[in-house]
PLY file of the C-alpha trace (Angstrom):
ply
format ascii 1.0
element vertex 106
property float x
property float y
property float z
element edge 105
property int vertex1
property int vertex2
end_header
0.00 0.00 0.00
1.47 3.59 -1.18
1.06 6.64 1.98
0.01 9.05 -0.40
0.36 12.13 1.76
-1.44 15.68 0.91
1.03 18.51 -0.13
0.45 21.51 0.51
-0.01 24.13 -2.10
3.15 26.40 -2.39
1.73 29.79 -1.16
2.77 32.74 -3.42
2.37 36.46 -3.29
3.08 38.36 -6.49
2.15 42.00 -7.70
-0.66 41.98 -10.57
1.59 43.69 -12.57
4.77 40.99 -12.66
2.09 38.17 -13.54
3.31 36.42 -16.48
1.28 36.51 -19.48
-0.33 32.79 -19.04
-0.99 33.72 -15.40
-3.00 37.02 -16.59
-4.82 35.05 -19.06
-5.55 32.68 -16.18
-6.47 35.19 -13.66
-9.08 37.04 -16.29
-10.41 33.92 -16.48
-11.26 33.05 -13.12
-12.64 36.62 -12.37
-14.24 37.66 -16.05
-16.44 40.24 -13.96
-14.20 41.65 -11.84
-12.19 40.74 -8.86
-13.83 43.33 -6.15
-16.12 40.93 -4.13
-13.02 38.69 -3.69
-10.49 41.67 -2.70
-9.30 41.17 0.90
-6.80 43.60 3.04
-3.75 41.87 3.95
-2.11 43.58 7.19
1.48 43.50 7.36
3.66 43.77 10.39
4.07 47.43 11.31
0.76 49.11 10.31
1.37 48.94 6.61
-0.79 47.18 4.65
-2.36 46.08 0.87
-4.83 44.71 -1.05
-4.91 41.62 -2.69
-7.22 38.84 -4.36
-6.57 35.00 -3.96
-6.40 33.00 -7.23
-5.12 29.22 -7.19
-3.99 26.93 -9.61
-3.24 23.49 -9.33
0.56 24.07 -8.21
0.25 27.07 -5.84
-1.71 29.26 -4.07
-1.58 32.84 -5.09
-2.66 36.14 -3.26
-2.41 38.69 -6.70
-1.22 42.35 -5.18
-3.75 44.99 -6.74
-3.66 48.96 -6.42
-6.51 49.98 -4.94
-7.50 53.45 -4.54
-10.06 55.04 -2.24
-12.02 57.51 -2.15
-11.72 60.22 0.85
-14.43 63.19 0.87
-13.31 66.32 2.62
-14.66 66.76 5.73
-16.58 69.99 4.74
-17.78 68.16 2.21
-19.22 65.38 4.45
-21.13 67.60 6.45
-22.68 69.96 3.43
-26.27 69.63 2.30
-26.62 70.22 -0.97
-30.17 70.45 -1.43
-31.34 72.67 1.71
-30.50 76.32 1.72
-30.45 77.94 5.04
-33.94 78.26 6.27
-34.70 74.94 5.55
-36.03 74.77 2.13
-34.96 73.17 -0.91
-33.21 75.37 -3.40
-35.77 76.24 -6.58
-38.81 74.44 -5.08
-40.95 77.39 -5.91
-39.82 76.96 -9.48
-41.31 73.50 -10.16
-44.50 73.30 -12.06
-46.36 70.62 -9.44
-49.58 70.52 -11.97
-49.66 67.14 -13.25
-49.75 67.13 -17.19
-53.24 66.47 -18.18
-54.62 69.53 -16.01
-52.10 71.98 -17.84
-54.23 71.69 -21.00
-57.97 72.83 -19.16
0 1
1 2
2 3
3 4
4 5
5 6
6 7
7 8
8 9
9 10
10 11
11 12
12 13
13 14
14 15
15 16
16 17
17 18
18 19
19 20
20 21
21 22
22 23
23 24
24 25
25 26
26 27
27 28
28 29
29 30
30 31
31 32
32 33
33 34
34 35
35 36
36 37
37 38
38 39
39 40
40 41
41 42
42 43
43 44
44 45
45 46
46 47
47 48
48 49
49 50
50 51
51 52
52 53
53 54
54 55
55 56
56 57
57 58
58 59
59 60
60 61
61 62
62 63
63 64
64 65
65 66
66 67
67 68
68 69
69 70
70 71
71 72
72 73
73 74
74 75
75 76
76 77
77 78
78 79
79 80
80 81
81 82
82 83
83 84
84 85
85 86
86 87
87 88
88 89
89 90
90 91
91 92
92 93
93 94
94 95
95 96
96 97
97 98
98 99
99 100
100 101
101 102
102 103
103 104
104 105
């Protein structure tokens, strides 16, 4: 009787950018729509941190480095209403013909 015993995948991390061509192909492939639900933060030692998306082939596990950039608002933008003007009221309400369409015609 052959012990057939389970080896571990070889675990890889690699930038998106230094994939090699078959690799790319492969990756498109397993995420034709996208890779955002699969993106997970990877915390480093130190504070520092990235992004990255798994992807596996039958050799080794990968974890694919991606730039990710994020949007940050102001704070005074936050906290601005753009709709309400300072009593209260909605900018250019009174200029909105309320009437519905078949009673402009009587």
């Amino acid at each position: 009787m052959v012990n057939k015993t389970a080896h571990p995948k070889k675990r890889v991390i690699v930038s998106h950018a230094n994939l090699s061509p078959e690799l790319a192909e492969a990756f498109r492939a397993t995420y034709p729509y996208g890779y955002g639900e699969a993106l997970i933060r990877v915390d480093k030692p130190g504070g520092d941190f990235f992004y990255a998306v798994p992807f596996e082939t039958e050799e080794i596990s990968y974890l694919v480095k991606v730039d990710v950039k994020i949007d940050a608002k102001p704070e005074e933008d936050i906290e601005k209403d753009y709709y309400d003007d300072e009593e209260g009221e909605i900018s250019g309400a009174d200029q909105i013909d309320d009437t519905p369409d078949d009673e402009e015609d009587d």
